[in-house]
Each structure stands twice: as structure tokens, then as C-alpha cells.
C-alpha positions as CSV (number, residue, x, y, z in Angstrom):
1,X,184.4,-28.1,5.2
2,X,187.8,-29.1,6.7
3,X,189.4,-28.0,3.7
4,X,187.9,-24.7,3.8
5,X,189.2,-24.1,7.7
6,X,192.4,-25.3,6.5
7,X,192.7,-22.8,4.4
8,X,191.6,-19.9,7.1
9,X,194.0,-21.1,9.0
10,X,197.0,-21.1,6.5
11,X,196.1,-17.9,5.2
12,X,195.9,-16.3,8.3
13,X,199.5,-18.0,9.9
14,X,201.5,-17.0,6.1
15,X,199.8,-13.4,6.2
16,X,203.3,-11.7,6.7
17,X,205.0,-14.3,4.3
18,X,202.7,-13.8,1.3
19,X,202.6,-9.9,1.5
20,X,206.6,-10.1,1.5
21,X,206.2,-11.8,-2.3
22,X,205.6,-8.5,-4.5
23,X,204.0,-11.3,-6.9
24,X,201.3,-12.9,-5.0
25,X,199.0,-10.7,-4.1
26,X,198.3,-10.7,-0.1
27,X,195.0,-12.1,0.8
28,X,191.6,-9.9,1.4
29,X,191.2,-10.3,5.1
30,X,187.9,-8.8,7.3
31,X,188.1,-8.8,11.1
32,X,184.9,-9.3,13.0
33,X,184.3,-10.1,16.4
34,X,181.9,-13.0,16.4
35,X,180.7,-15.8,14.4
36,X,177.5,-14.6,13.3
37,X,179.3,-11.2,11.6
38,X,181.2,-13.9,9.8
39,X,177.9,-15.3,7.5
40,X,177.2,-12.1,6.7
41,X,180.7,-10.9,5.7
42,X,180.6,-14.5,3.7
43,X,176.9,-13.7,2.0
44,X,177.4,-10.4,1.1
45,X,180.5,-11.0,-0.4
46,X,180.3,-14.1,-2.1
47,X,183.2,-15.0,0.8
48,X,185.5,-12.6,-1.0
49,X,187.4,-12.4,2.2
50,X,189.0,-14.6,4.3
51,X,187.3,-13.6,7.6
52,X,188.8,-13.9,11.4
53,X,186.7,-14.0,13.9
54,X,188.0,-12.9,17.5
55,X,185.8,-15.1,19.7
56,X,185.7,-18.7,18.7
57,X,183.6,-21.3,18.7
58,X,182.7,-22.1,22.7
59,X,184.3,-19.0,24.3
60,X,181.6,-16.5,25.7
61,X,182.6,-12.5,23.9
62,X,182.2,-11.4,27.3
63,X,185.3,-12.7,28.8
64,X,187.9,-14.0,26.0
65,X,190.6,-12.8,25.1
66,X,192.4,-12.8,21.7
67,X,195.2,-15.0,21.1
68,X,198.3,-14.2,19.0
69,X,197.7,-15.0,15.6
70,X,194.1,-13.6,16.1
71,X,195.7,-10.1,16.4
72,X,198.4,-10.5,14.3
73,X,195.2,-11.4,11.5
74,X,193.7,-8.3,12.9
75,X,196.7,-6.3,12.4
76,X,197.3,-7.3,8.3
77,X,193.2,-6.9,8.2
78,X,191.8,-4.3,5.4
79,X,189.3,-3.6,8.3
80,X,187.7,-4.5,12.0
81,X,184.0,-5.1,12.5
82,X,182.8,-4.2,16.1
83,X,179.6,-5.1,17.5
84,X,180.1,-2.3,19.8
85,X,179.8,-3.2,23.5
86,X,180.7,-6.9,23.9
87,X,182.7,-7.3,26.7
88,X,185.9,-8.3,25.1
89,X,185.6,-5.5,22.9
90,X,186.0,-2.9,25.9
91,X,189.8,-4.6,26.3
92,X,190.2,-5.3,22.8
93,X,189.8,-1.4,21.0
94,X,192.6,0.3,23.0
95,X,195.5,-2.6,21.5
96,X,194.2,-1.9,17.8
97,X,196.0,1.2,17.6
98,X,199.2,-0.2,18.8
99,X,199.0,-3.0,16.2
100,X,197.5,-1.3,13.2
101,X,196.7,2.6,13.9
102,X,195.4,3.0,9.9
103,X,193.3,-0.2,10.2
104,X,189.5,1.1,9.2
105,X,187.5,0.2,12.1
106,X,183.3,-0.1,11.6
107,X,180.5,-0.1,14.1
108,X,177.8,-2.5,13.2
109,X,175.8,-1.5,15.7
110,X,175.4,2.1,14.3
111,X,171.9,2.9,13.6
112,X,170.5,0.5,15.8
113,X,168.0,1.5,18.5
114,X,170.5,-0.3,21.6
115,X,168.5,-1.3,25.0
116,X,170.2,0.1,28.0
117,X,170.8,-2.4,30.2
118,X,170.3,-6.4,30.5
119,X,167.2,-7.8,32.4
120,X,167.9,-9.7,35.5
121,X,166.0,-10.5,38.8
122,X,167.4,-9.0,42.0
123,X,167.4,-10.4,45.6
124,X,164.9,-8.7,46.2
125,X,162.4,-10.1,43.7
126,X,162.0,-6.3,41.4
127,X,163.1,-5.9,37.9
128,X,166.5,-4.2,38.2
129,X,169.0,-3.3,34.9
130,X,173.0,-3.6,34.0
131,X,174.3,-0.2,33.2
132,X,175.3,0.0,29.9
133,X,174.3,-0.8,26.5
134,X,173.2,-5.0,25.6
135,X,175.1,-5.5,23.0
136,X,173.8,-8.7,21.7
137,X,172.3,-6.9,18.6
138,X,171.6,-9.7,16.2
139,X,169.4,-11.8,18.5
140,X,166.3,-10.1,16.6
141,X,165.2,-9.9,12.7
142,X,165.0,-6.0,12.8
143,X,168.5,-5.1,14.5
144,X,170.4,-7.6,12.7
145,X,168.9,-6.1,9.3
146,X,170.6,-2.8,10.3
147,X,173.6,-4.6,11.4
148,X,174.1,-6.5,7.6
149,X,173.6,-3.2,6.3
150,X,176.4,-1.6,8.3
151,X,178.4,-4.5,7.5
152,X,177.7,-4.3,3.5
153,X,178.4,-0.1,3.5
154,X,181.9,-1.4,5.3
155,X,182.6,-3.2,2.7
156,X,181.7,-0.9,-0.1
157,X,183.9,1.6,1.6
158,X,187.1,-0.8,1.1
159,X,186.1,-2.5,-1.7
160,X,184.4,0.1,-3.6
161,X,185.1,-1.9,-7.3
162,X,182.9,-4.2,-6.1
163,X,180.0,-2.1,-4.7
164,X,177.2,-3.3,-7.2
165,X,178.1,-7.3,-6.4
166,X,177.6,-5.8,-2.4
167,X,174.5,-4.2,-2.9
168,X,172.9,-6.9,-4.5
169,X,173.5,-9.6,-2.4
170,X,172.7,-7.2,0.7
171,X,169.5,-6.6,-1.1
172,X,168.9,-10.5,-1.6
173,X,170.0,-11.3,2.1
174,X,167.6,-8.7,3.7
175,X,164.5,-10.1,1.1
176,X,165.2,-12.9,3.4
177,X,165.4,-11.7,6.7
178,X,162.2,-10.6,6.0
179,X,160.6,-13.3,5.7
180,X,161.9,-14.6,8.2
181,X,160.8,-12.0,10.6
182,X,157.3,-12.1,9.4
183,X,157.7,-16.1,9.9
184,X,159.0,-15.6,13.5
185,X,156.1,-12.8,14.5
186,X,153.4,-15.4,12.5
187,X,154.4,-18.5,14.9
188,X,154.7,-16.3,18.0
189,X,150.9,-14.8,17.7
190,X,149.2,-17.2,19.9
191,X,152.4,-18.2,22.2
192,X,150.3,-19.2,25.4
193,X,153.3,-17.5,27.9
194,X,155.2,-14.7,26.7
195,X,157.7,-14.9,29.4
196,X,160.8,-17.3,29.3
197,X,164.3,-18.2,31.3
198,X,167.3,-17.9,29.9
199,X,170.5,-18.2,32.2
200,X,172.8,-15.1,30.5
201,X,170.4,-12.3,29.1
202,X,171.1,-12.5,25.3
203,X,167.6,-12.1,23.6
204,X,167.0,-9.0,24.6
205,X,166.3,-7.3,21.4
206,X,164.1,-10.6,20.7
207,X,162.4,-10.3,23.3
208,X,161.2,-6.8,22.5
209,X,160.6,-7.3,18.8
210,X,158.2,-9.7,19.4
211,X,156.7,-8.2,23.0
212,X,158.7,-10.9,25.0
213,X,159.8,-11.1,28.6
214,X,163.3,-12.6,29.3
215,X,163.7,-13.3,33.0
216,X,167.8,-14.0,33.4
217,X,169.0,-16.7,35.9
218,X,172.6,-14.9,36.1
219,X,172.9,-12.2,38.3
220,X,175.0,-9.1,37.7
221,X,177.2,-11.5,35.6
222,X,177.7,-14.1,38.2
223,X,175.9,-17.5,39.4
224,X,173.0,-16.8,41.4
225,X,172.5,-17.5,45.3
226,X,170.8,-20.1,46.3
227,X,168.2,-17.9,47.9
228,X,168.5,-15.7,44.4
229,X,167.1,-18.9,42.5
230,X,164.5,-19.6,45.2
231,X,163.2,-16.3,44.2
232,X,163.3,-17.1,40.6
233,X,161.6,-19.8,41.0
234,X,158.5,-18.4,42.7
235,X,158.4,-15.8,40.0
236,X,158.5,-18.6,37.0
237,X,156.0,-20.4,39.2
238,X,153.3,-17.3,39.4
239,X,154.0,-16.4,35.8
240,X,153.6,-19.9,34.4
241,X,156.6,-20.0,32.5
242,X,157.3,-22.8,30.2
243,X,160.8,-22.8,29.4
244,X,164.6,-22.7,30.6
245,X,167.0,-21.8,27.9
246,X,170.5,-22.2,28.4
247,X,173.5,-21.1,26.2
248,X,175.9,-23.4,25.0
249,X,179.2,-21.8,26.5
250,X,177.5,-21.5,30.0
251,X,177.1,-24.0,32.8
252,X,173.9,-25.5,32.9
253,X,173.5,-26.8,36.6
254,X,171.6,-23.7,38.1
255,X,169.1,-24.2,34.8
256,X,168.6,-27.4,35.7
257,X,168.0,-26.9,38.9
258,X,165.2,-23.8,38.0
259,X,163.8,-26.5,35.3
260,X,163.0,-29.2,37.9
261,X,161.7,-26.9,40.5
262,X,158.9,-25.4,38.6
263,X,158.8,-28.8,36.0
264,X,159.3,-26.9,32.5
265,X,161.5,-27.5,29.5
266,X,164.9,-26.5,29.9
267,X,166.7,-26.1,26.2
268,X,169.7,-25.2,24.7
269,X,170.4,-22.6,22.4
270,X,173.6,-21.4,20.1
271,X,173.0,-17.2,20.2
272,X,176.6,-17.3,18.7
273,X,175.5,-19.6,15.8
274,X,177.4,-18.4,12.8
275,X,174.5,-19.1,10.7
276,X,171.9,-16.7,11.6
277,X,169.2,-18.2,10.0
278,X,169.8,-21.5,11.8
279,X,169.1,-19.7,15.3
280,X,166.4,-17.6,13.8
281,X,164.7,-21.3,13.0
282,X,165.4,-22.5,16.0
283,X,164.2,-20.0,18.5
284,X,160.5,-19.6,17.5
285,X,160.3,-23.3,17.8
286,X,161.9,-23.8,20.9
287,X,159.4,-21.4,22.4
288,X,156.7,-23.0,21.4
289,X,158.1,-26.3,22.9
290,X,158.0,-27.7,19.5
291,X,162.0,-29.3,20.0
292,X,163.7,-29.8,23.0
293,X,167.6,-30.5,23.7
């Protein structure tokens, strides 16, 4: 393992170096914006490329911002897979042109039926929505299949030679991913609550694949009031809710507080896992209070 992210790393600092040797070829490199794009990129093409992700390991995609070498990956990059409304993505797409104005750019959220909006619970105790589009797309078995397909159609397009190797492998993934969605809606049938905490709205599209109710502790992307939690908590406590999730890259003091206060699970979870399958595990059991972290 460390000698595979030593050689991300070198490949992606010597980019300019090796393209100036006419003899070495320059390596294949695939932008993407988060980790989980990344295993796919890697399973559909049998890690063909050398893959840079924008948002790293322990930064939230809604606030980071890319650091030098990232773009200077980017720019050198035969393409750039966007999830399409992450919030780092809104700064990001206006500098590509000004590094790289030919570099291919792919939208692997095209196709996908996007929710408007991100649940949260208001001051005043109603169901309210973000405006715009949740972006967190492969949270859930059916989106994320539309996403790897996006993502192996991007590659044909710059790799055409090795379109059959693609298309096989895409073909074997989403065999999978089938399964694994039939797994997830086997295990969820006879869930006793359907309706779960989570402090930054992320399972979205989970939720409504498998007729799920997220309730978010963050409000309007901030830490709630004291009095917004108090609220919360009488709504957890009339619905019987179960579990707290909490994400890995956010602060999990106002979870823990929820968690005490209506004396339920509280849990941790990786949505940015880079190995889908490994959340996709995870969640289903989680839910059913089968593991606890």
C-alpha cells in the first residue's frame, strides 16, 4: 500500500518532467473529485490510470479547497470527473479553464434522478429543504450504478482502444452492485424504525431507495442552536429513533449530546469511503444496530 501512494505521489509531482522526455511516455492521469470516484476509475480500468482525487482523505467536499499540485495534476489530466454539485466543485469549475481550457470534463451525475434539496429540521419543528441539488449521489446502490456507468462511457471516450477491457469490467462491477442492492433492501425489510440521525445530510438518495427518513442535526450547514437540538430531540423521542450517525470529518459533540438525550446508538460512518462496497456493508448493519463505533 505505501508503495502504491508513493508512486501517486511521484507521478503526480514529475508530471511536467516526464512529458518533457519525448521517450517516456507521460503517465495516463484521471481527475475526480472524491475518493469513492477513485475505486471505480481503479475497477473499471484495471487502475490503468493514475487517479487524483481533489478532496482528500478527512476534508469535507463541501468546503476544501484544492492545493497546488492537485491542480497542476488536474491541469496535465486526460480528463476531470465531477460529481456535479459538491460544494467545492461550484469554486473549482470556473479555474479549470484557466489551467487547462481542452481538458475533457464529465458529469457523473448525468442521468441520475438528483433530489432537490437536503433534509433538515427547522426552528420551528416542520420539514424545511436546502435549495439546490444533493449531490451526494453514490450514497445509494441505484444512483451510484448510473454514476460507474458515466464514469466507464468517460473513459471509453478517451481511451477508446480499450473500450472492450471497459465494458467488461463495468459489466462485472454493476453484477455486483446488484447484489448488493438486493442484499441492502433484503436486510432492511423488517427494520423496526425507518427513521435515523445523521448530523450532515448525506444519505439522501439511501434514504429514498430503500423508503428511509434521514432527520439532519446540521442546520442550513451550520451547528445547531441549543434550542434547534431541543427540538430534535422531541422529534427523535416521538418517532422512536434508534440511531445517531455521525460522519467522520464532522464534529461529533452535538451527536453526542442528541444520543444521550433520547439514549440511542450514536455511530460513525465514512460516506467518503473510497471503497464503495465497504460503506455499502456497513450501513445496512449499522441500522440494524448490528455494530456500533
Amino acid at each position: 500500500m505505501l508503495k502504491k501512494i508513493s508512486k501517486w505521489f511521484t507521478a503526480v509531482l514529475f508530471i511536467p518532467l516526464i512529458s518533457c522526455d519525448s521517450t517516456i511516455p507521460p503517465p495516463k492521469v484521471i481527475t475526480v473529485s472524491i475518493l469513492p470516484q477513485r475505486y471505480f476509475v481503479d475497477v473499471i480500468s484495471n487502475q490503468t490510470f493514475i487517479v487524483n482525487v481533489m478532496v482528500p482523505v478527512g476534508a469535507s467536499p463541501e468546503t476544501y479547497e484544492p492545493i497546488a499540485h492537485q491542480m497542476q495534476a488536474m491541469a496535465s489530466s486526460m480528463a476531470y470527473l465531477y460529481i456535479g454539485d459538491l460544494g467545492f466543485e461550484s469554486g473549482l469549475m470556473p479555474k479549470i479553464s484557466e489551467i487547462n481550457n481542452r481538458l475533457p470534463i464529465f458529469n457523473c451525475s448525468q442521468g441520475i434522478d438528483l433530489i432537490e434539496g437536503t433534509h433538515y429540521i427547522s426552528h420551528d419543528g416542520q420539514d424545511h429543504n436546502h435549495k439546490g441539488t444533493d449531490p451526494h449521489i453514490w450514497t445509494s446502490p441505484g444512483s451510484a450504478k448510473i454514476m460507474a456507468r458515466n464514469i466507464a462511457n468517460a473513459l471509453m471516450q478517451i481511451d477508446p482502444e480499450n473500450k472492450d477491457m471497459y465494458q467488461e469490467n463495468l459489466d462485472a462491477l454493476i453484477l455486483k452492485m446488484d447484489s448488493t442492492q438486493q442484499g441492502i433492501k433484503e436486510k432492511l425489510a423488517n427494520l423496526k424504525s425507518r427513521k435515523f440521525i445523521i448530523f450532515h445530510p448525506a444519505l439522501s438518495y439511501f434514504a429514498k431507495e430503500f423508503d428511509l427518513e434521514q432527520i439532519a442535526i446540521e442546520f442550513e450547514g451550520k451547528n445547531p442552536t441549543a434550542y434547534q437540538i431541543a427540538d430534535l430531540v422531541d422529534r427523535a423521542k416521538k418517532d422512536s429513533v434508534q440511531i445517531v450517525i455521525i460522519q467522520k470529518e464532522f464534529d461529533v459533540e452535538n451527536a453526542q449530546v442528541i444520543s444521550n438525550e433520547i439514549k440511542s446508538k450514536i455511530v460513525q460512518l465514512n460516506t467518503l469511503e473510497q471503497d464503495w462496497f465497504v460503506m455499502m456493508d456497513k450501513l445496512p448493519r449499522l441500522l440494524l444496530g448490528e455494530i456500533s463505533e
